[in-house]
N, C-alpha and C positions, 0 to 999 in steps of 0.2 A: 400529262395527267396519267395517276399510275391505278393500279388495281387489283383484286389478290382472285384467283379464280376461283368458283364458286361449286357449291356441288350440285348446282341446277343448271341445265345447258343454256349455257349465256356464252355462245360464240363471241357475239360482238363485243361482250366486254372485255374480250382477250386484246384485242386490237387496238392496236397505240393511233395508226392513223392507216387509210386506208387510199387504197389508190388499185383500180380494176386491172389485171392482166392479166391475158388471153393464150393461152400456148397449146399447141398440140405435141399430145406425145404420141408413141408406136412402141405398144406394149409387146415383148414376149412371154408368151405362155409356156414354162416348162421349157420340156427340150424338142417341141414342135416347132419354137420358131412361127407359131401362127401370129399374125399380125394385124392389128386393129386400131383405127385411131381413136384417138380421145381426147375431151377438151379438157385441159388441167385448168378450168376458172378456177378464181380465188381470189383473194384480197392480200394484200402487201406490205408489207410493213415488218419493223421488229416489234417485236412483242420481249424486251431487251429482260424482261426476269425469266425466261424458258427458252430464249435464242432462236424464235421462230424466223423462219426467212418468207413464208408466203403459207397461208392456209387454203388447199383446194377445198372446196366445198362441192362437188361433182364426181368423186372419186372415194367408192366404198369399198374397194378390191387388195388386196395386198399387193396382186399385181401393179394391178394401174397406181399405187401409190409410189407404189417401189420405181415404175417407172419414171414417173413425173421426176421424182428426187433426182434420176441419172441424167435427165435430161434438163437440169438447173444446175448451172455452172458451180455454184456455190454452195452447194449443197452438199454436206456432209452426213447427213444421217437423215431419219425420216420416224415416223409416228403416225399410226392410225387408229384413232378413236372407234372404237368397234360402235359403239352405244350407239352417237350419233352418226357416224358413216363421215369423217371430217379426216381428211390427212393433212397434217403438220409435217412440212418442210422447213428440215434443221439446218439453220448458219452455221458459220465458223466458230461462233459467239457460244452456240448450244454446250451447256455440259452433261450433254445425255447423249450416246453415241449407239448406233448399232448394234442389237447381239449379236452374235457370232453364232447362233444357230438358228436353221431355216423351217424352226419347227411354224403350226402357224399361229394368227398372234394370241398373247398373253395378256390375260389382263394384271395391270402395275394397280393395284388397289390405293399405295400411295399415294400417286401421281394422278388416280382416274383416267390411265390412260393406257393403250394397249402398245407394243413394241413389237418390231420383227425385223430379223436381216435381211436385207437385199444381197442375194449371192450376186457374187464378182461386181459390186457397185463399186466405180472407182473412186477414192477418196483424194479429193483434190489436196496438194500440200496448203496449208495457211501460207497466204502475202505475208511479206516483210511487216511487222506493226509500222503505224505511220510514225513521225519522230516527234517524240516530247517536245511539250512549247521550251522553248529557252529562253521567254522574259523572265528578266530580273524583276523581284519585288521591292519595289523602291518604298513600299510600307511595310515597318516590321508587323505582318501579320499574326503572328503567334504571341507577340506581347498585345496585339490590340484585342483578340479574342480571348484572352485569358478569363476577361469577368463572365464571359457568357455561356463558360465550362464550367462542368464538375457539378451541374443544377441534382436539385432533389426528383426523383420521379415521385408522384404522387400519384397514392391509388385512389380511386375514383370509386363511387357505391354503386358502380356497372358493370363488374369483374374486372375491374381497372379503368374504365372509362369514366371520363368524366361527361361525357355526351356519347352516350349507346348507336348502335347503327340504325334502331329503332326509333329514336327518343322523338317524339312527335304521331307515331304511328298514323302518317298516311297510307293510304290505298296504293299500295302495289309499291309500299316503300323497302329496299333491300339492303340502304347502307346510308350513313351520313358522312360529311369531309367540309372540307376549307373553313374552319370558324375564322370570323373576324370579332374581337372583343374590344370594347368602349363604355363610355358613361353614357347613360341615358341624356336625351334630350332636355330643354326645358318646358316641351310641350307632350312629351310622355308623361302619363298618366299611371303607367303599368307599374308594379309595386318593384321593389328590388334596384338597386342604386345602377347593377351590370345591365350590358347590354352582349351576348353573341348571335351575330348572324349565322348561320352555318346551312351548307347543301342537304338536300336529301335525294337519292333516285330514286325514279319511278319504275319499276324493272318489267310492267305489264308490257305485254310485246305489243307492240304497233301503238305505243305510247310513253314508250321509252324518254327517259329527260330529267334533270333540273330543274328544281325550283328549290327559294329562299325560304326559312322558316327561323324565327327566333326563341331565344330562352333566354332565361330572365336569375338572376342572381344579387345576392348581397353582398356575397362573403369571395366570389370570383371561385369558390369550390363545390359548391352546391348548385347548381340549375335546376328549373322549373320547364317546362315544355308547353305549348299550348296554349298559351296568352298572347293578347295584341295579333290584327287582321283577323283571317279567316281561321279561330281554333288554332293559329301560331304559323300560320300561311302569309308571309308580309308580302313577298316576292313572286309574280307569274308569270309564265310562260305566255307568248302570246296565244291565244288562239287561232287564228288566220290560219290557214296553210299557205304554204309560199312566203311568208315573212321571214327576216332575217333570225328573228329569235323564237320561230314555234317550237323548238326541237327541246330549248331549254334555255334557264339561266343560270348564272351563276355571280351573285353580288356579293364584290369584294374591294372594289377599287373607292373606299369610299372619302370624301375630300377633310381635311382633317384641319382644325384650327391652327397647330403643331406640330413639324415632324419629328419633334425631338421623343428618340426613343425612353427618355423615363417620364415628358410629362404626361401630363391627363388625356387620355384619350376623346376628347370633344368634336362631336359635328362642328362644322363650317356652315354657317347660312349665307346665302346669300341672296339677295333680292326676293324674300319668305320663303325658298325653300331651301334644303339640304340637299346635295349631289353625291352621288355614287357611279361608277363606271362598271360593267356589269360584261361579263364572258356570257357567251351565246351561243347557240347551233342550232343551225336551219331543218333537224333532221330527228325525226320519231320514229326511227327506220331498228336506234340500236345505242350502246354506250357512246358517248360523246359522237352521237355520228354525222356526218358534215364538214363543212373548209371554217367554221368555228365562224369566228370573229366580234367586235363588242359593242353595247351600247351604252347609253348613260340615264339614269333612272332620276327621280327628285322626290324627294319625300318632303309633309311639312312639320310631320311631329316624329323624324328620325325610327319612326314604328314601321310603317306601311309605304310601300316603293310603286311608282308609277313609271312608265319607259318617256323618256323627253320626248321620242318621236317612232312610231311603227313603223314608219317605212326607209327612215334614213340613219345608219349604224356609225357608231364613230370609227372602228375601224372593220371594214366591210373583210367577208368571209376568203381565207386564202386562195391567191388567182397565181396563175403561172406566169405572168407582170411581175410581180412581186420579189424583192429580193429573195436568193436562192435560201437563207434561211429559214427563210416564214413562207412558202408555197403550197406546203400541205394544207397547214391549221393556225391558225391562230386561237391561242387559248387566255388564262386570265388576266385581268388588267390590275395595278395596284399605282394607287395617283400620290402624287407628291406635287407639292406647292413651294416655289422655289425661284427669287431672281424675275416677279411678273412672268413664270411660266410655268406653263404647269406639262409635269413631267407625267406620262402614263405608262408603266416601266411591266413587263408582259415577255412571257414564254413564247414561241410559235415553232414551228413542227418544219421541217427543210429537211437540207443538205449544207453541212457544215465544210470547213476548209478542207479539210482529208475527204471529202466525198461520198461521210457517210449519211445514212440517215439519220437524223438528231435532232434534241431541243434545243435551242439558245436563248438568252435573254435579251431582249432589246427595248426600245424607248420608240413612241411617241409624243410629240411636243403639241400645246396646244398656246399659240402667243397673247401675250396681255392676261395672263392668268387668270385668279378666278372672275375678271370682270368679263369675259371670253365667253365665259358658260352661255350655253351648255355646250359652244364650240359647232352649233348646227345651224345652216344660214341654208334657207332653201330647200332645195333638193342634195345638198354637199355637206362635206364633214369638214370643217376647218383642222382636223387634227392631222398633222404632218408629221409621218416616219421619220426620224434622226439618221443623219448618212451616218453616223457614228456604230447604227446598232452591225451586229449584235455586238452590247456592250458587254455582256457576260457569254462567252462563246464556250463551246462544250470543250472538254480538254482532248489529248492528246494518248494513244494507245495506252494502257494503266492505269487511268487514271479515277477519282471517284467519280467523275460527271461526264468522261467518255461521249457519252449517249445521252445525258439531260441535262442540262441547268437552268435548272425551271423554277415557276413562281418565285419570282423576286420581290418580297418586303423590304422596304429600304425607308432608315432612319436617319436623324442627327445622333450622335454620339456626341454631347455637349463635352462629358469629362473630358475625352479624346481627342477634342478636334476633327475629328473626319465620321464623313460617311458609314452607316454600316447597311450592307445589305445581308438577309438571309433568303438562302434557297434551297432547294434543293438539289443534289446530287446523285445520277445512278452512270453505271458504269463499268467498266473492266476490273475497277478496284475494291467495286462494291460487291460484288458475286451477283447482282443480278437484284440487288436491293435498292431503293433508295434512303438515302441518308441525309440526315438537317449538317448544312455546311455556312460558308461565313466569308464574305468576301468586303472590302474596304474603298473607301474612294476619298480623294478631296475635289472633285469636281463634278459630279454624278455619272459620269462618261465614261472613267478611266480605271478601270478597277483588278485589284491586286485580292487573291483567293488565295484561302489557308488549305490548302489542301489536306489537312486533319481535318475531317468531317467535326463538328462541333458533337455531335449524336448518332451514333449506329442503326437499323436495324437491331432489334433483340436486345436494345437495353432496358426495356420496361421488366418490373418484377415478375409482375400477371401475363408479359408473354406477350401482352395483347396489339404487340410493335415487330415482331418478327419477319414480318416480308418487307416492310415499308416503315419508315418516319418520315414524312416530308408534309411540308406546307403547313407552314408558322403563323402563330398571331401571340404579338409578345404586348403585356402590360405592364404597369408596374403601379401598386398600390399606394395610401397616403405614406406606409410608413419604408417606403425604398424596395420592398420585396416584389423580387419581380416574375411575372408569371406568361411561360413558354408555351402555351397551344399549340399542338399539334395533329395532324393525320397519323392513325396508327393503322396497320392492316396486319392482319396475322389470324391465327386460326379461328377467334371467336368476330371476326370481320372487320370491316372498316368503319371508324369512329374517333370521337376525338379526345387525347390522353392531353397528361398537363404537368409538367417541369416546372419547378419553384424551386428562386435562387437559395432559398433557404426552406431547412424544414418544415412543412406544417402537422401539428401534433396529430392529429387525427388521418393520416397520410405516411407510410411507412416508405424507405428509400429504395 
């Protein structure tokens, strides 16, 4: 899950995933040589668009920051936020390095952030990069992605968006993300043939989180906000403290009639209700905060979502059991119907092959398919991890997905023959962005990646995709045109922009 920084002190939302460690350092002061301990807490993780290696939150001194930095092995360079009193300790990954003079700090008005040199701090040389995968791609990937290049950007009547970071305006809302788009139900009621789900955050502190809100459309380019459930609230958080999903949700795994990516988008019913699988976190502490993990929700007029069960998750929140890939987080889930089984294909937050920290993609199975549902017996979750995962692993030093390959959408390709997933991409190769990429399979397991991102960063007109494009919802309409949702993040915030394989008049390229 990515995110663009904000001009309001939103620590938390800088942090990809977090994990507590405790260090003491022994600052010198000047040339006394006087000596003092200190706790360097902080939180851990990359923060892979600014190359953060751990953020002290106890350390508002130039000193004490500059020390911390010498005394983390990895640590190449250092940042201290004068405002809020936060040093940032910079990885090998950072492309911000030390000044060279020891004046004291500066505010970076750019950046919002203050810099200063650590005299005689030693700069470790960078490791070896780890060594590029060398599977061969036994699918010609660049002839199979061809149709899904070269789309129209369409601008949106939101300064480019076609869903605002606002668009709903709840209470202590700061940004929207992840649409999923379909045909309305047969028991919707709500006017407009579209249906998008899409997130909104809460950003009030000590209430921080996720929740589902939809909009409603004719034409799949105009949306409406604030119809159907609660003022256009379909999707909530639990209430409880201590449950698996207080912290937030996030609905997107939803069970589809079809997985063929150009037919109709239509709910599945089964036994009167509709199914969706649904990303979570235990935690109102901060952005995504918590070990994640998912549930599964049931609506009976495809409007309004209810959780199958409060207390039993289909995939429970990241445990150090857990494959080394997924031990941090588990984040969101997208279902596919397949072979009597049903496939739940999801991002989670680890330690990749090279040992770094990273996203990958993987699979959960749930057997007998949708007769299975909702897959919860008891106090247990019948969904079982795939030894296969991760099936989409992060690539290899250079590369676009380096460090994510995340949220996986995955279709039929009828013309094709095979599999298509899309995901997203960030990385070594990305500078620090994420990018809409495209990867191929004939058996939903085994899959071969174009490593030409499908979509950049910075290719919207209006700008409004400059730090981020990732996480997709593709349609396609009666008469073949087909329409790319996505996440944009950039100067005017996080929201969702829209690709069409061809022109539309009223929509500039």
């Amino acid at each position: 899950m990515l995110f663009r920084i904000e001009p309001r002190n939103r620590l938390l939302e800088r942090i990809h995933f977090v994990v507590l460690i405790v260090g003491v350092c022994s600052i010198a002061v000047g040339s006394s040589q006087l000596k003092r301990n200190i706790t360097c807490n902080g939180v851990a993780g990359i923060d892979h668009a600014f190359g953060d290696l751990r953020i002290v939150t106890e350390v508002s001194t130039v000193a004490a920051c500059c020390e911390c930095c010498r005394n983390e092995s990895k640590c190449v360079a250092w940042v201290l936020e004068t405002d809020n009193q936060y040093c940032f300790l910079k990885a090998e990954t950072s492309s911000r390095q030390c000044q060279t003079d020891s004046t004291p700090c500066r505010r970076n008005h750019s950046a919002r952030i203050s810099m200063a040199h650590c005299p005689d701090m030693p700069i470790p040389s960078p490791p070896p990069p780890a060594p590029a995968p060398t599977k061969k791609h036994w699918l010609p990937v660049q002839k199979l992605s061809a149709k899904y290049r070269n789309w129209t950007y369409y601008m949106g009547p939101y300064n480019g968006f076609v869903v605002p970071p606002d668009a709903g305006n709840f209470t202590g809302q700061t940004l929207t993300d992840t649409a999923v788009v379909f045909e309305k139900a047969p028991e919707d009621n709500l006017p407009g043939r579209w249906r998008m789900t899409y997130l909104w955050f809460n950003g009030t502190h000590g209430a921080n989180g996720y929740e589902a809100a939809l909009a409603v459309s004719e034409d799949l380019l105009h949306w409406t906000f604030g119809q159907g459930g609660d003022n256009g609230l379909i999707f909530r958080r639990n209430p409880v403290p201590g449950t698996y999903d207080y912290g937030g949700v996030t609905l997107g795994g939803m069970l589809w009639q079809n997985a063929s990516v150009t037919s109709r988008r239509l709910l599945q019913r089964h036994e009167g209700n509709y199914y969706s699988l649904y990303g979570c976190y235990p935690s109102r502490a901060g952005y995504e905060a918590g070990n994640g993990g998912q549930g599964i929700a049931v609506s009976v007029d495809g409007v309004t979502w209810q959780r199958a069960s409060d207390t039993v998750p289909v995939i429970a929140g990241a445990q150090p059991t857990y494959p080394k890939w997924q031990t941090h987080v588990v984040y969101q889930p997208y279902l596919v119907a397949h072979n009597n089984t049903l496939w739940d294909f999801y991002n989670a937050a680890g330690v990749n092959e090279y040992g770094n920290n990273a996203e990958e993609s993987g699979i959960a199975n749930l057997a007998g398919g949708v007769a299975s549902l909702p897959g919860l017996h008891g106090n247990a979750s019948q969904w079982v991890f795939n030894a296969d995962s991760p099936v989409l692993p992060s690539g290899g030093a250079g590369s676009v997905d380096s460090a994510m390959a995340s949220d996986p959408k995955v279709f039929w390709d009828d013309a094709q023959g095979v599999w298509v997933m899309f995901y997203f991409g960030l990385g070594d190769g990305t500078g620090g962005h994420a990018v809409i990429c495209v990867a191929f399979s004939t058996d939903l397991v085994h899959w071969d990646k174009d490593h030409e991102p499908l979509y950049p960063a910075g290719g919207h007109p209006a700008g409004i995709d400059s730090q981020h494009a990732h996480k997709i919802s593709i349609i396609y309409d009666d008469e073949g045109v087909g329409y790319l949702y996505y996440t944009a993040v950039g100067p005017r915030g996080r929201g969702i922009a829209l690709l069409t394989s061809k022109p539309m008049d009223d929509g500039p390229n």
